[in-house]
N, C-alpha and C positions, 0 to 999 in steps of 0.2 A: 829685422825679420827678412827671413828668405821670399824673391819673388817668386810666381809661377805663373805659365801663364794658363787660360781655361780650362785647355784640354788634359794640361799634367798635374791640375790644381782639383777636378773633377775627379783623375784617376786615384791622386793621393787620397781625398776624402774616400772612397771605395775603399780604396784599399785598408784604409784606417777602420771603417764600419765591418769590415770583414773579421779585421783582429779582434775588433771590440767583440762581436756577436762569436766569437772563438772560444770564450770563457777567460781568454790566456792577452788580458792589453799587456801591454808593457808604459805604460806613459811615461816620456819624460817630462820632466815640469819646464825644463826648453821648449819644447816643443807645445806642449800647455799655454803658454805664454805666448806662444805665436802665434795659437786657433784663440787664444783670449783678445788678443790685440785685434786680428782679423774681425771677430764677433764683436766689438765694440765699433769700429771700423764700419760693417754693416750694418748695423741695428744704427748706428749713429744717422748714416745714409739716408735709413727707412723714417728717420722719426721716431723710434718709438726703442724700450729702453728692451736691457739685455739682462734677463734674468738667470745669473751665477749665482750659485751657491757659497756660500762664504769658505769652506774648504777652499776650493778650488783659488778665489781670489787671495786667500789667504797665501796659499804654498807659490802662490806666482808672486807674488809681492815679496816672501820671505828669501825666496831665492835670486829674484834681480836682484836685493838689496845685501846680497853678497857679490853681484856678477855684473852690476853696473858702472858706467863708467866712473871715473875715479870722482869727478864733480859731485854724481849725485852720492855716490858712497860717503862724500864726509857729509852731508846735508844729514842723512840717514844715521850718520856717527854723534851728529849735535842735535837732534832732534827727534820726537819719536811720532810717527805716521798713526793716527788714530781714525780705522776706517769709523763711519757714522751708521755706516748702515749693514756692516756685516760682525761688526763687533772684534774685530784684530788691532793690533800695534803690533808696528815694526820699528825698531831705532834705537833709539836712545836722548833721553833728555827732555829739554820743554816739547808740549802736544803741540803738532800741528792735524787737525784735524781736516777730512773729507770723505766723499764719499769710495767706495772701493775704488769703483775704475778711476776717479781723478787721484789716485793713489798708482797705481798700476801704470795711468796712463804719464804720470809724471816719473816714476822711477823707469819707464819705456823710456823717456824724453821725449814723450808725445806730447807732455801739456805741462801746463803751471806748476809750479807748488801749491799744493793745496793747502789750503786756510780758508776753513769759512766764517771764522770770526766768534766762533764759541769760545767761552773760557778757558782758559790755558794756554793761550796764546803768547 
């Protein structure tokens, strides 16, 4: 994920809420993934949890898991990611089950593999 720092991290959100209130966003799901990451990131900070809609975790999870690095791409080739709480897979093969973001945030290579120990393991 790209750094920034306050002042051109405050301008780019404007500037994002501008295009959105435009009628006309253009979203990349790159860039999706990088106000996802951030937004987990903070809410993690605060304590308290980050309400996404399963869309959204869905198209970021579907597309790292073409665009991640080669380690986590075979994990995602033997294996199929079953979020718990948004109701997606991504993969192929036996379930490894979690929640969205510990999905997201391991196909980032921000956390674990997820497995919580439910069937299909």
């Amino acid at each position: 994920a790209q750094e920034w720092d306050d002042v051109e991290l405050v301008t780019r959100i404007r500037e994002s809420s501008v295009e959105c209130a435009s009628g006309r966003p253009s979203t990349r799901v790159h860039a999706l993934g990088d106000v996802l990451l951030a937004g987990y990131d903070i809410a993690g900070a605060l304590g308290v949890p980050l309400l996404v809609d399963a869309t959204t975790t869905g198209a970021v999870a579907v597309a790292r898991s073409l665009t991640a690095p080669l380690g986590i791409r075979a994990v995602v080739r033997a294996r199929t990611m079953v979020s718990t709480d948004h109701g997606w897979r991504v993969g192929f093969g036996p379930e490894l089950r979690g929640s969205a973001e510990a999905i997201v945030l391991f196909l980032y290579g921000r956390g674990p593999l997820p497995n919580d120990g439910a069937p299909g393991d």
